[in-house]
C-alpha positions in Angstrom: 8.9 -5.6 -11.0 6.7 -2.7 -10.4 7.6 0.7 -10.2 5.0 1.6 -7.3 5.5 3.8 -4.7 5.0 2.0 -1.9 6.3 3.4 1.5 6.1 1.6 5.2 3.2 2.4 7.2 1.1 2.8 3.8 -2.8 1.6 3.4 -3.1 0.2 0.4 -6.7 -1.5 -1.1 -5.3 -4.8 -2.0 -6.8 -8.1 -4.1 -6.2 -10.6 -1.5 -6.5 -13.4 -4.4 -4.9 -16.4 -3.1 -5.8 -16.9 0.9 -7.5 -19.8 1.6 -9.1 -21.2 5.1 -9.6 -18.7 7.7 -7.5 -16.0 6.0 -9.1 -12.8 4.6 -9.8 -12.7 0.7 -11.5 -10.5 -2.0 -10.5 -6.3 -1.4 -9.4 -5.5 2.1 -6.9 -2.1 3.2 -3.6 -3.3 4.0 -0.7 -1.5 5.9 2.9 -1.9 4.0 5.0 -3.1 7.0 7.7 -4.5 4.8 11.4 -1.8 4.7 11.4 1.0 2.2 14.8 -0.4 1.1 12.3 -3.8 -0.2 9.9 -1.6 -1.0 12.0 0.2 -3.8 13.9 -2.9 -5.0 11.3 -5.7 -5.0 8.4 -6.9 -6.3 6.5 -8.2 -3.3 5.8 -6.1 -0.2 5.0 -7.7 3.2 1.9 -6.3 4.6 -1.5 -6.9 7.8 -4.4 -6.8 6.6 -7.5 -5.0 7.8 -11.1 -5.8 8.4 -14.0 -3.9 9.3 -16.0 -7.2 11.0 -15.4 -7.2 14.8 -13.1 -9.4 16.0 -12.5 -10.5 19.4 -10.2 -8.4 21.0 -6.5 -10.5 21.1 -2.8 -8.3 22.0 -1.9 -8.7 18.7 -4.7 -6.6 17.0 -4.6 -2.8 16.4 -8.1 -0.7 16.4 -7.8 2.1 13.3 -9.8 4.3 13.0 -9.3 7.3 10.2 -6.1 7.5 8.1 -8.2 7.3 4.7 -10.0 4.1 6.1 -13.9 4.5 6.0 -14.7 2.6 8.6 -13.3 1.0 12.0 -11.0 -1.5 11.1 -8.7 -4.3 12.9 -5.6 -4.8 12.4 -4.6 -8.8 12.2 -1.1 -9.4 12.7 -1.4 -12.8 12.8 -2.6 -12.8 9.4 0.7 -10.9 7.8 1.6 -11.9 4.7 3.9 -10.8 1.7 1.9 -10.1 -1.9 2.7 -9.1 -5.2 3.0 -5.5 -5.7 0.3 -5.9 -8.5 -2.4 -7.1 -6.1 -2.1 -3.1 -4.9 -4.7 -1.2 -6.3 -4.5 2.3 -4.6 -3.2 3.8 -1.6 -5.9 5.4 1.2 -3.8 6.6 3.8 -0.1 6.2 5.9 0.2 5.5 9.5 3.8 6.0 9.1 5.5 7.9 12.2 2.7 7.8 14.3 1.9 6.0 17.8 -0.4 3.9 15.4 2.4 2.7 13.5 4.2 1.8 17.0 1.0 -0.1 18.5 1.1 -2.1 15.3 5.0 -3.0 15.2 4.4 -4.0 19.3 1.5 -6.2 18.3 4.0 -7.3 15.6 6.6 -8.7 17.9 4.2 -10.1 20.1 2.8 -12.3 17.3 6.3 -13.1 15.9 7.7 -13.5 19.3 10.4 -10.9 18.9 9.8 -9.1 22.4 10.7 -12.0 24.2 13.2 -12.8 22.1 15.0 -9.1 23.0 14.2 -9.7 26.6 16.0 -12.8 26.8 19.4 -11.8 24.9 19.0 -8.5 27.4 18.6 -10.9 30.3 21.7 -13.1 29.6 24.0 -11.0 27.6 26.4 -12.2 25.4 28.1 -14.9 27.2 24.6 -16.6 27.4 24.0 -15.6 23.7 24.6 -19.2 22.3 23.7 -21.4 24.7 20.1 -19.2 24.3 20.3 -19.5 20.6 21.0 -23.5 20.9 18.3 -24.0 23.6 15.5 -22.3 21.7 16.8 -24.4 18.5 16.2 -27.4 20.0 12.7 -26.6 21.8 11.4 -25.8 18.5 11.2 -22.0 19.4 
């Protein structure tokens, strides 16, 4: 395992080595979004990568600008991914406790679904809870 220190909200450089299709490859920042507790323990860290090329502008991508990156970069959550620790080559930057670092986790749970995941258990409360759970089973959700 190795001993980097890697913190959430980090931009790394990392060797995207093994994408394939319409996922980014070669060098490319990434931001750590993986828990410090994984960070510290494991040997893989779960991370969005960034690209300089414009992109069409979608809910769940994050503008960042600054923060050790050279150039205007998107965000692409819908492109996260977990790598090896060794395809890190050197840290650039931290959006750790910023508002940058809370756009990205709300694009996060857009992509992932998460918001309206919250909203529902909120809407139904507990007693509602499993029939929820059993309805979004079965629609594949």
């Amino acid at each position: 395992m190795s001993k980097l220190c890697v913190q959430r909200g980090d931009i790394w450089i990392a060797n995207l080595v093994s994408a394939r299709g319409d996922v980014l490859k070669g060098k490319h920042p990434v931001i750590i979004v993986s828990s410090d507790r994984n960070n510290r323990r494991s040997g893989v860290v779960t991370v969005v990568p960034l690209t300089s090329s414009v992109k069409p502008p979608m809910i769940f991508h994050v503008e960042i600008s600054g923060y050790g990156l050279r150039r205007k970069s998107t965000a692409l959550t819908e492109q996260l991914t977990t790598i090896p620790k060794t395809y890190l080559q050197f840290a650039i930057g931290s959006i750790a406790d910023t508002e940058k670092m809370l756009e990205l986790e709300r694009a996060l749970k857009l992509q992932l679904e998460v918001l309206e995941l919250q909203v529902r258990l909120a809407a139904c409360g507990q007693a509602g809870l499993t029939i929820l759970c059993t309805q979004m089973y079965l629609s594949g959700k």
